[in-house]
N, CA and C of each residue as an Amber inpcrd file, in Angstrom:
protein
   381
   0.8420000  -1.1830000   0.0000000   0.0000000   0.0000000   0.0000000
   0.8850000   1.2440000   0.0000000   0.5940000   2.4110000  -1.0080000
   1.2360000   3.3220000  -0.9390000   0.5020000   4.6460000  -0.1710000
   1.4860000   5.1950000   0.8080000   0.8300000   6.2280000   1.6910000
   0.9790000   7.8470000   0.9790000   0.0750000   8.3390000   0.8520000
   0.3380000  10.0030000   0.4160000  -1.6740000  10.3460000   0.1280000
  -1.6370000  11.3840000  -0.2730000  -3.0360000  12.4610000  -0.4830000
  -3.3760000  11.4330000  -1.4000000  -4.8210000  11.7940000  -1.3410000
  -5.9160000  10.8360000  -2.7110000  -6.1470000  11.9170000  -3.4610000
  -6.6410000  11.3540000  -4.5850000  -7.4410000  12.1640000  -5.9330000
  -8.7820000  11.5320000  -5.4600000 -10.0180000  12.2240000  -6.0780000
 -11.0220000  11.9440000  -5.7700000 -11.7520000  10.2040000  -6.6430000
 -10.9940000   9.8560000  -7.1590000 -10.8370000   8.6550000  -7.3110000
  -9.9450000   7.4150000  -6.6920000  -9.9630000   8.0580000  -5.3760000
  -9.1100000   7.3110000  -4.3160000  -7.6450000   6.5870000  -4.5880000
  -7.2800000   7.0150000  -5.8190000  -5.5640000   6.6530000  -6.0780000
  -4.4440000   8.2260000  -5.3140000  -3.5850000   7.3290000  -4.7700000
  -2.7630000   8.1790000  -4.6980000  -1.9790000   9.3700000  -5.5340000
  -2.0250000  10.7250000  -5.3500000  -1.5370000  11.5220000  -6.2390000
  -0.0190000  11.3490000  -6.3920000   0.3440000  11.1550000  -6.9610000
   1.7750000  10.8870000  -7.5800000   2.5590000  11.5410000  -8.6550000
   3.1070000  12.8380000  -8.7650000   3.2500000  13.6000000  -9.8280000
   4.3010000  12.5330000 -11.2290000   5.3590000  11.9770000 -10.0100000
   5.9910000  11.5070000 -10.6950000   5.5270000  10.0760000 -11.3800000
   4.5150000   9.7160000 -11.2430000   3.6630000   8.6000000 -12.2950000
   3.7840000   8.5540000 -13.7460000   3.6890000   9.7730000 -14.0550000
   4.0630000  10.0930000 -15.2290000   4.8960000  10.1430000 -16.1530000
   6.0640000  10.6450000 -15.3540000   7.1800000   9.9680000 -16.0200000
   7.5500000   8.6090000 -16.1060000   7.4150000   7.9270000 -14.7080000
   7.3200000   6.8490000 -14.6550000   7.0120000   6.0660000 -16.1000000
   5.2920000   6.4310000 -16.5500000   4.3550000   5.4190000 -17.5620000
   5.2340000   6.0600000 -18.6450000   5.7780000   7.0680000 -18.8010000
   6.2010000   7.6140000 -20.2670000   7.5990000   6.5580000 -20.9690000
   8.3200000   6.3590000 -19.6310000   9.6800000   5.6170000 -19.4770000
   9.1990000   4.2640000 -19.6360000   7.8170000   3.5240000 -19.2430000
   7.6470000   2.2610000 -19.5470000   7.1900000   2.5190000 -20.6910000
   6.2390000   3.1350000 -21.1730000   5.8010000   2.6740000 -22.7260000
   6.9770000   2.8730000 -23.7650000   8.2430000   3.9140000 -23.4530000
   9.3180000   3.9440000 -24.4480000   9.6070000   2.3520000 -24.2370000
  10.5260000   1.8760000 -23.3520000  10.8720000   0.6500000 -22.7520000
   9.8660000  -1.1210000 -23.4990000   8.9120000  -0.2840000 -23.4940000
   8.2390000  -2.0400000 -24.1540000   8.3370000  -1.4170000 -25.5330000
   7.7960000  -0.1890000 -26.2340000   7.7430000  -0.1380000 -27.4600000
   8.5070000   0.4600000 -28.4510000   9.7920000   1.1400000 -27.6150000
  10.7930000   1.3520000 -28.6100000  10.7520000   2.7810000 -29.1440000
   9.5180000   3.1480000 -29.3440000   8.6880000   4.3090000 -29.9700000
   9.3200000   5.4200000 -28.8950000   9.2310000   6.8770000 -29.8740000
   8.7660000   8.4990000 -28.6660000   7.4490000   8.1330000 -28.2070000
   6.9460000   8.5760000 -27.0920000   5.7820000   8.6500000 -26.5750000
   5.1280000   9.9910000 -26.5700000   3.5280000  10.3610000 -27.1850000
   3.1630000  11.3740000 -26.3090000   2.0520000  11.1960000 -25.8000000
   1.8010000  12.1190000 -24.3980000   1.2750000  11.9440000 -23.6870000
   0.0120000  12.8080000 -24.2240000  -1.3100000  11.7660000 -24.5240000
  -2.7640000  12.4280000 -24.9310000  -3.3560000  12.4130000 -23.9560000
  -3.1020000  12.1230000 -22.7480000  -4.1150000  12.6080000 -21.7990000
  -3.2870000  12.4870000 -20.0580000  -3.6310000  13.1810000 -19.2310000
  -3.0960000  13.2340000 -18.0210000  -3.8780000  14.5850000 -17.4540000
  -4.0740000  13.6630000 -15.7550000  -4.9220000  14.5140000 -14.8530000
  -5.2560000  13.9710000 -13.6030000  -5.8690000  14.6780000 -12.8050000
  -6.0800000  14.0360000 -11.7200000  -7.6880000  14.7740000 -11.3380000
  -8.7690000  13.6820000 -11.0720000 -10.1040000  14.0930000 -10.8890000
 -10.3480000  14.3450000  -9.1290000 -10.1660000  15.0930000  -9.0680000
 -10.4850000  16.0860000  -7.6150000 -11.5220000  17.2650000  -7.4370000
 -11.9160000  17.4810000  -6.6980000 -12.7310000  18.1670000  -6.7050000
 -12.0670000  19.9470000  -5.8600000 -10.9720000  19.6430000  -5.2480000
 -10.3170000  20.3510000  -4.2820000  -9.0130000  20.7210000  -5.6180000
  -9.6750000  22.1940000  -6.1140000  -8.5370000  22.6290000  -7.4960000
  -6.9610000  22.9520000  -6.8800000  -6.9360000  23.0840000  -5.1640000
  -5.6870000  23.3120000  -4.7210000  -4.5940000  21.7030000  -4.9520000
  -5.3080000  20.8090000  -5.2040000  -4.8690000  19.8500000  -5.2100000
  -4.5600000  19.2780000  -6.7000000  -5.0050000  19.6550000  -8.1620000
  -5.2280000  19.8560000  -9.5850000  -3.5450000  20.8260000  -9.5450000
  -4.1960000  22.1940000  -8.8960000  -2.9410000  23.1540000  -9.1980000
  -1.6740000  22.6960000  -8.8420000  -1.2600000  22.1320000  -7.6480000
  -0.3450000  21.3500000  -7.1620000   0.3530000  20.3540000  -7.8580000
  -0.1660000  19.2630000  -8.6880000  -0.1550000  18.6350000  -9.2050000
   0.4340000  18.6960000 -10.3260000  -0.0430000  19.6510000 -11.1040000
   0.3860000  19.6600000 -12.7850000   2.1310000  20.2310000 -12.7150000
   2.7150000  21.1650000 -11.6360000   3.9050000  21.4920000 -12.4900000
   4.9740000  20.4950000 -11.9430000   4.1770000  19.9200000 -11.1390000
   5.4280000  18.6660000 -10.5460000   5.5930000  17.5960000 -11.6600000
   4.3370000  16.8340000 -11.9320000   4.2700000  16.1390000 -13.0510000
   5.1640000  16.3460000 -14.4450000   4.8800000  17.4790000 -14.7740000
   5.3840000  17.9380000 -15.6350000   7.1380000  18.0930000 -15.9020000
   7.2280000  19.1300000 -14.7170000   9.0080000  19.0400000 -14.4210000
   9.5300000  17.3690000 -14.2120000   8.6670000  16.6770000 -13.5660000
   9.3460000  15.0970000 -13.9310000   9.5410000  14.2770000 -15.4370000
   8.2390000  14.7340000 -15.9360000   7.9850000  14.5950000 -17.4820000
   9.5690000  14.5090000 -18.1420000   9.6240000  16.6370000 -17.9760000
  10.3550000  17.0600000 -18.7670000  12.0790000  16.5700000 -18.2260000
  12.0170000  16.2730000 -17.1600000  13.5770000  15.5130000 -16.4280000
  13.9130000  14.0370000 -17.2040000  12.9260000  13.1430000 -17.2560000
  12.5100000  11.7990000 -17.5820000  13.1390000  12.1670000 -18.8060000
  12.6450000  13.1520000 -20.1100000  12.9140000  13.4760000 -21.6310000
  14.5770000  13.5650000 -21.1490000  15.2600000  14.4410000 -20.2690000
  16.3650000  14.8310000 -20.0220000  17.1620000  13.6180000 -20.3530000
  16.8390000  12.4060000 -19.9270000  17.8210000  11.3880000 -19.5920000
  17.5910000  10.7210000 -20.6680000  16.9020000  10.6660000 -21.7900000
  17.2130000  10.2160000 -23.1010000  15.6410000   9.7300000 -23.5830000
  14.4520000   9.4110000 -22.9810000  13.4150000   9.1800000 -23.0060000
  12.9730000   9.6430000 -23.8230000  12.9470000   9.8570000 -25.1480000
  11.7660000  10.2760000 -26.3140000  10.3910000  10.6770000 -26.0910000
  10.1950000  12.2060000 -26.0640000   8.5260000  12.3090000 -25.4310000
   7.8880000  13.5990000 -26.5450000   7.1370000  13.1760000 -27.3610000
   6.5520000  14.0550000 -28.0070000   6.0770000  15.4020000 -27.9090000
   5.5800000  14.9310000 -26.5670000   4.7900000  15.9610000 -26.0270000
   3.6010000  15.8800000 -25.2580000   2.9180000  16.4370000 -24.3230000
   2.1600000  16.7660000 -23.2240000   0.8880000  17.4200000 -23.5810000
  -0.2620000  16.7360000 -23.4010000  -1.8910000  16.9160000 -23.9780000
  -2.1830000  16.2800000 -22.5890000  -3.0410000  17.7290000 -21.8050000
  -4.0320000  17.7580000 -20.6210000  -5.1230000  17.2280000 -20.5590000
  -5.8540000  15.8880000 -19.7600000  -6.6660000  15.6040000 -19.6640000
  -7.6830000  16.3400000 -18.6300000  -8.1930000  17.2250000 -19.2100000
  -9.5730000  17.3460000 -19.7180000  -9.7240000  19.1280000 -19.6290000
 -10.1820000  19.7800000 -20.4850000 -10.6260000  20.8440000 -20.2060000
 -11.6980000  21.2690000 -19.6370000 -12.8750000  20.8270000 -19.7160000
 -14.1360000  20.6530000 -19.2730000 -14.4440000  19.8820000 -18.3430000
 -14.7410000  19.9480000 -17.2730000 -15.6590000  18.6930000 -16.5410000
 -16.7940000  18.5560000 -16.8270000 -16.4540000  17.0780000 -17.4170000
 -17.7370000  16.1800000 -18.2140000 -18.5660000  15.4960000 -17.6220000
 -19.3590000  14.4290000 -18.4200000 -19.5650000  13.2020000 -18.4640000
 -18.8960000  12.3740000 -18.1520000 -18.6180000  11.3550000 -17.2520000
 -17.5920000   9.8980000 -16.9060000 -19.2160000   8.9350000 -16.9150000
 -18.6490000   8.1180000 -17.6480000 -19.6180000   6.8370000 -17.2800000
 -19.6960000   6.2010000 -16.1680000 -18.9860000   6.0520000 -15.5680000
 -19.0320000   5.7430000 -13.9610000 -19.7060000   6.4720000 -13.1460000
 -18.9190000   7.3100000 -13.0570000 -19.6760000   8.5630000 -12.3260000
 -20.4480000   9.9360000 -12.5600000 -21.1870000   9.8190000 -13.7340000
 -22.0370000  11.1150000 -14.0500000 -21.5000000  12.3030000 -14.1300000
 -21.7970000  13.3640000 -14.3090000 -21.3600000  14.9770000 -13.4220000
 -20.6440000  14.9400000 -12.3230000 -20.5010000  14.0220000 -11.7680000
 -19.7970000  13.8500000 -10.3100000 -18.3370000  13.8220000 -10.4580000
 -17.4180000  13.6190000 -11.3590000 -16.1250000  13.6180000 -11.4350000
 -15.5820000  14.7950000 -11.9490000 -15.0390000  15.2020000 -11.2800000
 -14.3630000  16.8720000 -11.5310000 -12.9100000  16.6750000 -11.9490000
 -12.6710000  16.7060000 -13.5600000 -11.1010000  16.1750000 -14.2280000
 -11.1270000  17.7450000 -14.7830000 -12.0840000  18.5150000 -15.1070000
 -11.6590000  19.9770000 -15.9850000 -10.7710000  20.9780000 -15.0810000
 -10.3090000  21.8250000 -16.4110000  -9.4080000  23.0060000 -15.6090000
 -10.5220000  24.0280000 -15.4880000 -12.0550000  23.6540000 -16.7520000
 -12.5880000  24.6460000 -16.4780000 -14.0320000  23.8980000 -15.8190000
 -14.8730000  24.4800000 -15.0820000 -15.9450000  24.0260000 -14.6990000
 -17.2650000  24.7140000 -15.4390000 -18.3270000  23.7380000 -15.4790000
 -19.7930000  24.0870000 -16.5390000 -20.6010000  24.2050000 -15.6520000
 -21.8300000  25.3930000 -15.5820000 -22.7810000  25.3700000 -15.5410000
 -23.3970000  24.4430000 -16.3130000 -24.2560000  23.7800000 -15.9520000
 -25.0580000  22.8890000 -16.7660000 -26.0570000  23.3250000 -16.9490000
 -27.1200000  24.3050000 -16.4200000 -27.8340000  24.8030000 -16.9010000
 -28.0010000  25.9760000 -18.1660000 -26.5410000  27.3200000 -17.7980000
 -26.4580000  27.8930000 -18.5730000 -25.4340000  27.6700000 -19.7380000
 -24.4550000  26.6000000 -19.2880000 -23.0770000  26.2200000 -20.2690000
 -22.3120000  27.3560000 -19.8180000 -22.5810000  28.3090000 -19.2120000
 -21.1710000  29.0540000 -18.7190000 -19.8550000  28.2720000 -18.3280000
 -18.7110000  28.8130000 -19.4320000 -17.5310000  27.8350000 -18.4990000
 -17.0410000  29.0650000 -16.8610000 -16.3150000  28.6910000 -16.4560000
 -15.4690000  29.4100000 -15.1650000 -13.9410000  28.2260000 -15.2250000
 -13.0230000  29.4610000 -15.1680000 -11.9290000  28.4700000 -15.0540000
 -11.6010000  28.3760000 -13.4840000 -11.4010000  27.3830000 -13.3050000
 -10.5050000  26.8090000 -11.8590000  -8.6380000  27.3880000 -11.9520000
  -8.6380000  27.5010000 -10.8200000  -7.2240000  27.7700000 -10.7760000
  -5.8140000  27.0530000 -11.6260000  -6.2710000  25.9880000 -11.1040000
  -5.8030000  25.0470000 -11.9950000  -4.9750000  25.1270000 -13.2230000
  -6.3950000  26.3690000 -14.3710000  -5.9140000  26.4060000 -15.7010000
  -5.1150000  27.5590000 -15.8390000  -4.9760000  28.2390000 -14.8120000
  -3.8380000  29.4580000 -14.6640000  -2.9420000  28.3670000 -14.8010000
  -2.5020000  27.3930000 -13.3930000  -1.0770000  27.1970000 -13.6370000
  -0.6890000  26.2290000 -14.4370000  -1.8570000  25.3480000 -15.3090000
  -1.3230000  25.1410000 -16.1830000  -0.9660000  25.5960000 -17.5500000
  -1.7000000  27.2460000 -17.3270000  -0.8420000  27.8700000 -18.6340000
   0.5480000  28.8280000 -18.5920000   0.6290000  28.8010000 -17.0880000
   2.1120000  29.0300000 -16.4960000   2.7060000  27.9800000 -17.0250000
   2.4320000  26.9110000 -16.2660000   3.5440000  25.7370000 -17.0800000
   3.9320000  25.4380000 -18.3340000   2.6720000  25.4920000 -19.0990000
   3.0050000  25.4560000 -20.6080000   4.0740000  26.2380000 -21.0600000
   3.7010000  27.8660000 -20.6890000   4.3210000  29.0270000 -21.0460000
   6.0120000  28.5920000 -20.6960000   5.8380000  28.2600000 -19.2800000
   7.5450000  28.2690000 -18.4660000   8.1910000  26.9280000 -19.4190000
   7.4870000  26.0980000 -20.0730000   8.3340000  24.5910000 -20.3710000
   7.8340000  24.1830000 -22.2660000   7.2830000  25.5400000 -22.8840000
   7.2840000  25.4120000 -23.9910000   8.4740000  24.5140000 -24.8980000
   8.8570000  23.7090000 -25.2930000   9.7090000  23.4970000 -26.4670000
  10.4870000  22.6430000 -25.6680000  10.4040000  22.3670000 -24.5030000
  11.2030000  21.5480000 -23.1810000  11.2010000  20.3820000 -23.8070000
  10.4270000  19.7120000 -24.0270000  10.1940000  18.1310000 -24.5210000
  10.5860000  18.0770000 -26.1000000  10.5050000  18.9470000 -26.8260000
  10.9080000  18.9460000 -28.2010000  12.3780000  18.6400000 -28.3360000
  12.9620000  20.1960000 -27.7330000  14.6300000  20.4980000 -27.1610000
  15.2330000  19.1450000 -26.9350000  14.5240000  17.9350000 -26.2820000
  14.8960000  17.0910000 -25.4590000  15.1290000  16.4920000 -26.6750000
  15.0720000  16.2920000 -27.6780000  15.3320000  15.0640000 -28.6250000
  16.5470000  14.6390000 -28.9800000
């Protein structure tokens, strides 16, 4: 059992997971990898914001050491639909009214357009 904070899908938050899965899928398939989706469904955005630039700086460390990584695509902009769980899973940077479709962004999508901004071309550079 691993001890640390949950995501609201009761897995442990783990920034460095990511690099982790990026380093195994090079490893079985030989291939660059990019990453089409990554996130963590919480409902608590201090815990979303937290999250993304750690991930990321591991990402972009992981590319450092020879790891082939295409590049970095955020799972989810919107909080959707999950088949499991209805409206109830909060993965967006931005949140919906469902009645009016108003978006509102969560904090979240600030720092992940800090990060983008701060680590543009990071994973490219890395090749």
């Amino acid at each position: 059992m691993v001890d640390g904070e949950l995501n609201g899908m009761g897995t442990v938050i783990a920034p460095g997971s990511l690099a982790g899965a990026v380093r195994y899928a090079h490893q079985v398939s030989g291939v660059p990898v990019l990453v089409t989706e990554h996130g963590i469904q919480t409902s608590d955005d201090a815990q979303r914001a937290a999250f993304l630039p750690g991930a990321v700086r591991e990402l972009v460390a992981e590319a450092g050491t020879g790891t082939p990584s295409l590049g970095y695509c955020r799972w989810i902009l919107l909080d959707n639909f999950e088949w499991i769980f209805g409206y109830g899973a909060q993965l967006g940077l931005y949140e919906v009214d469902r009645a009016t479709f108003q978006r509102y962004p969560k904090p979240g999508a600030r720092v992940y357009a800090d990060v983008v901004r701060a680590r543009r071309g990071a994973l490219t550079a890395s090749r």
